[in-house]
C-alpha positions in Angstrom: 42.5 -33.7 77.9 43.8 -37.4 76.2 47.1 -37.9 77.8 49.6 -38.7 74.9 52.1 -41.2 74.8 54.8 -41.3 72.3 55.4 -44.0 70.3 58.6 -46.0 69.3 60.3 -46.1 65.9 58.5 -42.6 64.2 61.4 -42.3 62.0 60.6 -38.8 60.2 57.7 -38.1 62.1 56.9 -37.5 65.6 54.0 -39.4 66.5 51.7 -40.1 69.6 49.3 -42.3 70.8 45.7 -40.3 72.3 43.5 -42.7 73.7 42.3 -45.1 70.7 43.7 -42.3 68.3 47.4 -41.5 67.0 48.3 -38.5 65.9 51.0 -37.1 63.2 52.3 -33.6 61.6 50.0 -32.9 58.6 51.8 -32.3 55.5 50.4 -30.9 52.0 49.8 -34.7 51.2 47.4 -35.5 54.0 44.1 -34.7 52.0 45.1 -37.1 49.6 46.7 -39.7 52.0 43.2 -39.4 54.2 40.6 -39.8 51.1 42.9 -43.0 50.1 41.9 -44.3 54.0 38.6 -43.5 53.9 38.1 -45.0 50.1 39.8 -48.2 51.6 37.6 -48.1 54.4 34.6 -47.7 52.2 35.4 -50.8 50.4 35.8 -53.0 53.2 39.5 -53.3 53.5 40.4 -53.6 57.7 44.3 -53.2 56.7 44.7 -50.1 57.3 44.0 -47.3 60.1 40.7 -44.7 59.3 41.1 -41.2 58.9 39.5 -39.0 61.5 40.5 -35.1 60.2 43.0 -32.9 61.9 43.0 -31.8 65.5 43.1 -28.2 67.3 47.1 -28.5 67.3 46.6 -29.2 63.3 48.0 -33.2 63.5 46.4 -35.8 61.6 44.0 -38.2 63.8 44.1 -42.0 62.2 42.9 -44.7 64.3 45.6 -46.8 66.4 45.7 -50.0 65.3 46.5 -52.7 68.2 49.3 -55.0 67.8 53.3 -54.8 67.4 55.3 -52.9 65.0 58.4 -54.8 63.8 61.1 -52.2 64.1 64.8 -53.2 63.6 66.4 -55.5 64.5 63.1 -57.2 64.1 61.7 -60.4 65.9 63.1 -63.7 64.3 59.3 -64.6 63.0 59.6 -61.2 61.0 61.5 -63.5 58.6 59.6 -66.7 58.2 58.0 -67.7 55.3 54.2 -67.7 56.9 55.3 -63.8 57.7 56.3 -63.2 54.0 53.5 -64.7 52.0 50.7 -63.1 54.8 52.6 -59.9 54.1 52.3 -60.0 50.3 48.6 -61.5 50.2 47.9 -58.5 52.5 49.6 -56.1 49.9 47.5 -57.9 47.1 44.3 -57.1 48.9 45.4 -53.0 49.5 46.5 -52.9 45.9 43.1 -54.1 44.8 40.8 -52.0 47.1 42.4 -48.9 45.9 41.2 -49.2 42.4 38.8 -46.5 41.7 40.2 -44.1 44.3 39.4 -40.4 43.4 41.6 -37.7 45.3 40.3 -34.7 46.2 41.2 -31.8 43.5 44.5 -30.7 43.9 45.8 -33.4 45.8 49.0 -33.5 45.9 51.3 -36.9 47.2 54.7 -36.7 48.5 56.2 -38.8 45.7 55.6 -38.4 42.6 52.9 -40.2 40.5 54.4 -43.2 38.2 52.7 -44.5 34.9 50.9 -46.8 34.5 49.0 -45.8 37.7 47.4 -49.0 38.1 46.8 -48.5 41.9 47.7 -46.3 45.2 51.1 -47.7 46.3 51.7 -47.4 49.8 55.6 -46.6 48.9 57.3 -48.0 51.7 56.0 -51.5 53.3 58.2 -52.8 55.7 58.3 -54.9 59.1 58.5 -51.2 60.6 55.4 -50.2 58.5 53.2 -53.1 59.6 51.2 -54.5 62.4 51.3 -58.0 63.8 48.9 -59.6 66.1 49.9 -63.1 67.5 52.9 -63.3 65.1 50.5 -62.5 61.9 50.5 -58.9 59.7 47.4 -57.5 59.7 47.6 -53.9 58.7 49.9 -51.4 57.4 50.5 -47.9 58.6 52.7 -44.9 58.1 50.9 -44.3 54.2 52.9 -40.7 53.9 54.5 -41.9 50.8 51.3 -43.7 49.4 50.8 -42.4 45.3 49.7 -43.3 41.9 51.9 -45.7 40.9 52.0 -49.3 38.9 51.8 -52.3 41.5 55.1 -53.5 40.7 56.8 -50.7 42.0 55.3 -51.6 45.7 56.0 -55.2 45.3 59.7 -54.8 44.6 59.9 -52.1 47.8 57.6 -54.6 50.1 60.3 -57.4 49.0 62.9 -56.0 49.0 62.0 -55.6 52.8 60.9 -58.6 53.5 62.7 -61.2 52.1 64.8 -59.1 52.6 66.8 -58.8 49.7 70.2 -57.3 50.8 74.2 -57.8 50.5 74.7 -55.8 53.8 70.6 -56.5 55.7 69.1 -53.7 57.8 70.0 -55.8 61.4 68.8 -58.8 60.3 71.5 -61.6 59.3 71.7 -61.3 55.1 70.6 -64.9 54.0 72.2 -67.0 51.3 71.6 -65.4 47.6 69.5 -68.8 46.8 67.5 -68.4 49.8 66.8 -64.8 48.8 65.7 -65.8 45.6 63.4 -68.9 46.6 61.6 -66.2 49.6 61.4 -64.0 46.7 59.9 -66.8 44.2 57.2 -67.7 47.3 56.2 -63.9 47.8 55.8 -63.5 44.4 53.6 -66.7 44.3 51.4 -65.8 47.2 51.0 -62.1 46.2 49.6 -63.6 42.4 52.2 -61.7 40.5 52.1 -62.3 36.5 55.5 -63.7 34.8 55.9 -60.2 32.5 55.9 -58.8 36.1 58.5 -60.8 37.3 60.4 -60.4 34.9 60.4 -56.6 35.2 60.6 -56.9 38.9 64.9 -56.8 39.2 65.1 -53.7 37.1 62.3 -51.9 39.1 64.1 -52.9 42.4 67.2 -51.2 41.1 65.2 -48.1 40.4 63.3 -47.9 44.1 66.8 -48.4 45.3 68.5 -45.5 43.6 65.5 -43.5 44.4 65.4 -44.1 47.8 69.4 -43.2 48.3 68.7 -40.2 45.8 65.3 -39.1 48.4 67.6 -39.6 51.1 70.1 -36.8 50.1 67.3 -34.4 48.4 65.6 -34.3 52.0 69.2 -33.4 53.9 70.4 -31.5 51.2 67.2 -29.6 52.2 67.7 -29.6 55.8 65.6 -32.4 56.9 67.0 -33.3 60.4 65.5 -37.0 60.1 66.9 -37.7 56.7 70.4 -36.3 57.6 70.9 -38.2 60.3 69.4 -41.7 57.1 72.7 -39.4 55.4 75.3 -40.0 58.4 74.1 -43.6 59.1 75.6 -44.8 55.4 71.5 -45.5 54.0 72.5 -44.2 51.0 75.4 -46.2 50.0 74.1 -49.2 51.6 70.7 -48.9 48.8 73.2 -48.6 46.4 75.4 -51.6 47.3 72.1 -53.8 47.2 71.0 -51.8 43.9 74.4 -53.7 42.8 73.6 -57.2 44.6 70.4 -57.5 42.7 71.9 -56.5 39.5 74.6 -58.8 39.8 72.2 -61.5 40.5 69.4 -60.7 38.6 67.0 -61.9 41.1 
């Protein structure tokens, strides 16, 4: 038997390391979640972990991916502007190998489909979402939320996160509004995003934001230990206070 070592941040989930494999509670989205990591696979794309099937305890079996995962507070180089333009040229290159993805018939994702569904979103890229090797993202994991969904609506979450974009920050020391909205100019730059996008890209931040506080106190209203404890911590209200900041701004 693979001894199993548990591993840090996990957040909603519980999840352990097997031997070259980690393993995760299946949920009624991991059919979908597993065809998207086998599509990528198929077309070449190495930032993301494969999908191996379920195990004889039911858990889903996805490759472990080597490297560091940059939970908060997270390390200094998290923030520079090498990290933030590798990050979105990374997210480019997922976005685009997910074109032509099939699910499986009745599929279902955790969130919601969004028109125009112009690609898979992953639906949550952050530093504690990604994997860096010698300083430098490489892949992205956790794809639980991954659905239908136009790009921009990954692009303003995966911002958001790493510029970051924040009155409050998540740990991190909040930088100076201009700086947010030159690191936010560069990401945009490096991740080839069209002006009618930009343009766009504050009021679909807004909306992510609300959603996120709104998902946040669905899942405790429901009874979701994880997201109730999100509840106590104030995630909600701090969304909402950067829903405002960009708003007020107009980044």
């Amino acid at each position: 038997m693979i001894a199993e070592e548990p591993l840090a941040g996990g957040g909603v989930n519980e999840v352990v390391r097997a031997g070259d494999t980690v393993r995760r509670p299946a949920a009624p989205w991991t059919p979908a979640v597993h065809g998207l990591l086998t599509h990528l696979a198929a077309r070449g794309f190495t930032g993301a972990p494969r999908a191996h099937g379920l195990d004889e305890r039911g858990r889903e079996i996805l490759d472990y991916v080597p490297g560091a995962v940059a939970h908060y507070p997270a390390p200094p180089s998290t923030w520079s502007d090498a990290t933030l333009t590798a990050v979105a040229a990374l997210l480019r290159d997922y976005h685009d190998a997910t074109i032509g993805y099939v699910p499986p018939a009745g599929a279902r994702w955790q969130f919601a489909p969004k028109e125009p569904a112009e690609v898979v979103c992953h639906g949550d890229v952050a530093p504690y979402n990604c994997v860096f090797r010698d300083g430098v993202p490489v892949a992205f994991i956790d794809f639980d939320t991954a659905h239908p969904a136009p790009r921009l609506w990954d692009v303003a979450h995966a911002a958001y996160r790493f510029v970051p974009i924040t009155l409050g920050g998540h740990g991190e020391e909040p930088l100076p509004v201009a700086e947010q909205i030159r690191r936010l100019r560069l990401f945009c730059d490096a991740y080839g995003l069209p002006e009618s996008d930009r343009r766009a890209l504050p009021g679909t931040l807004v909306r992510v934001l609300h959603g996120l506080a709104r998902h946040i106190r669905e899942r405790a209203a429901a009874g979701d230990a994880a997201f109730a404890a999100h509840l106590a911590d104030g995630h909600p209200e701090l969304y909402l206070a950067d829903a405002r900041h960009v708003q007020r701004y107009a980044f």
